[in-house]
N, C-alpha and C positions, 0 to 999 in steps of 0.2 A: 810310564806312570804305573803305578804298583798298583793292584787289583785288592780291592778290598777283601779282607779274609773274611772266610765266611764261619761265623759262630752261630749260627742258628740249629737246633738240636737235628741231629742224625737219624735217618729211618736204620732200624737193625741191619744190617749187610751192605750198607750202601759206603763206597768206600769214602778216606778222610786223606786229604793230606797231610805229610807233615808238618807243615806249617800251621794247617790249621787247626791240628792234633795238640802242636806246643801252645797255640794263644786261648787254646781251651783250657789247656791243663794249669796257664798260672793265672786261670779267673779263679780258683778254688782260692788263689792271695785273698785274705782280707782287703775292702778297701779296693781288688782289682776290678774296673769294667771291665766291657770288652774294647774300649780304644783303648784304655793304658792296656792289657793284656796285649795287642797288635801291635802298640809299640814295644813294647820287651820283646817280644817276636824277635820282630823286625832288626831291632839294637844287635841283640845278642847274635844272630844271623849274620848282617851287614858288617857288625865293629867287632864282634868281641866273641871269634867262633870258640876259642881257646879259654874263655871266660865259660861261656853254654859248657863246655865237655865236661869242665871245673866243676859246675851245678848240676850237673846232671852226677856227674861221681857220688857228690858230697850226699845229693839227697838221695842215691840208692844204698850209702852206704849207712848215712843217719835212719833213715825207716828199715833197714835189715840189722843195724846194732843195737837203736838207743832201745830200753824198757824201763821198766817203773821202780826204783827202787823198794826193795821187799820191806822197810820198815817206814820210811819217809814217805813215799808213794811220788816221787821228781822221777824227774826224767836223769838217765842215767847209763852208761855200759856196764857198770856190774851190778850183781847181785845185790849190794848195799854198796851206797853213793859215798863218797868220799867225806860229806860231813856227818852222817849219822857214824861213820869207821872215826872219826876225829875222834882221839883221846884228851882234847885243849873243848871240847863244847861240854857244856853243863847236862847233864842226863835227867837231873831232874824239873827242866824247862822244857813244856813243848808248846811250839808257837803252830795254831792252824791259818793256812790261807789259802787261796783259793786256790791258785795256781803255780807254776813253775817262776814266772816273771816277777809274780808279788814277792816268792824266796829271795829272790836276785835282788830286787829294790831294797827288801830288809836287811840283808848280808851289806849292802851297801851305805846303811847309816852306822856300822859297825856300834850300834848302841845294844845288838843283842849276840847273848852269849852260848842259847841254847841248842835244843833240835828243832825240829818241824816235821807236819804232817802236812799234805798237799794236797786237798780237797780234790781236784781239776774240776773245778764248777760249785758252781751253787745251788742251794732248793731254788725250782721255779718249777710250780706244778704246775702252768702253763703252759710251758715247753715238754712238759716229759721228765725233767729231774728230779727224781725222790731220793731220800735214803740210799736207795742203793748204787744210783749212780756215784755219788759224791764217797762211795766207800764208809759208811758213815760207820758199821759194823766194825772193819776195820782199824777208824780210830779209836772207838770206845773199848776195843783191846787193847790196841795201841797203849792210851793214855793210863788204862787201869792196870799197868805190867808190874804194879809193885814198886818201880822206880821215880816215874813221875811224881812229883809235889805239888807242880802247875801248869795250868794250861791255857798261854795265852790267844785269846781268841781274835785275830787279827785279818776277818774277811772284810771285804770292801763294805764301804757306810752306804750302799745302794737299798733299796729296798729289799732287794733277796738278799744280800748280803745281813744285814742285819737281821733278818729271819730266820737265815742260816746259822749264825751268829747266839740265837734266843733259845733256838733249836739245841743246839750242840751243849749250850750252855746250861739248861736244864737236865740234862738228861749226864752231864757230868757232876753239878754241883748236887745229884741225888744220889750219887755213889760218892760222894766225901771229899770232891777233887775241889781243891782249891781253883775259881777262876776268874779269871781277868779280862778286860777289853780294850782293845788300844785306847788311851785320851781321844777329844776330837779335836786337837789340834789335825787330825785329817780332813778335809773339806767335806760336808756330807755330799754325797751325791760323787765324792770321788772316789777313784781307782789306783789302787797302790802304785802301780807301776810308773802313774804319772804323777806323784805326789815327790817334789823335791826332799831330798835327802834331811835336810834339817830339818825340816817339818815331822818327819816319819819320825826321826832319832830323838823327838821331843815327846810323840806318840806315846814312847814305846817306854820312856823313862816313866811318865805319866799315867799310865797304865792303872786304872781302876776297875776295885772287886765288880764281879759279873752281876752280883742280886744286889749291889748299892742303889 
């Protein structure tokens, strides 16, 4: 019978197996305890050592290449990401969301034709994120480069989201920018990533002025 791994925090110098090194390292998953994390252990160990070597590649190679695109702020291996270099996107569109997955959801109702900028988070002065986490300096460059016309503001209908959202949108429509906010054909209280494709591509057509 297999010995229960032990996840209980480590005094400094005291040594760690490696076993119980890996069922530490994938509770940093979202959503992982520490029994799912023992089973994935365990799985990848037992079934699938040739799978572990796989993941272990992929994630030394992804945290030593991916960084941030220099104009969109996604995650990306060069310098500028492959849709802000697109000659087929509208430049004078920029849509803001929060994250890297919210781009992915949107690019996937194929109802938008523009750029984006990528918050990676929202205001929540509770937690710690202001302005500067969110890059917010950033966008208001970004958006004010002479090119832009719009800027559609497309952060989650959560509470920080919409704050974020009230936030960004003032402080562009005082410099001249025309701005927008998805419909709510989005569920309030939801999150892009998990808002069905037709839903979002109805959003996004729907799209009203920000001070309406």
């Amino acid at each position: 019978m297999e010995r229960p791994l032990d996840l209980r925090p480590v005094p400094p110098g005291e040594p760690v197996s490696s076993l119980d090194e890996l069922a530490r390292a994938l509770r940093c998953l979202p959503g992982v305890g520490p029994k799912a994390a023992q089973r994935m252990a365990l799985h990848l160990l037992q079934h699938d050592r040739e799978g572990a070597q796989r993941l272990a590649r992929a994630l030394d190679a992804a945290a030593k290449l991916v960084r941030h695109c220099e104009r969109c702020n996604t995650f990306t291996e060069e310098a500028v990401c492959a849709l802000c270099r697109s000659p087929r996107r509208d430049p004078g569109l920029l849509c803001v969301v929060e994250t890297p997955a919210d781009l992915m959801t949107m690019e996937q109702t194929q109802a938008y034709g523009g750029l984006y900028f990528v918050l990676m988070g929202r205001l929540s002065p509770l937690d710690g994120i202001g302005p500067k986490e969110i890059r917010l300096e950033r966008l208001l460059k970004r958006a004010t480069d002479g090119t832009v016309r719009e800027v559609v503001l497309a952060t989650n209908f959560t509470n920080e989201g919409e704050a974020t959202a009230h936030t960004i949108g003032e402080l562009l429509t005082a410099r001249g920018l025309a701005v927008t906010r998805l419909a709510r054909g989005v569920p309030v209280g939801g999150e892009l990533e998990f808002v069905d494709a037709g839903t979002l591509a109805q959003a996004v057509r729907e799209r009203r002025s920000f001070d309406r």
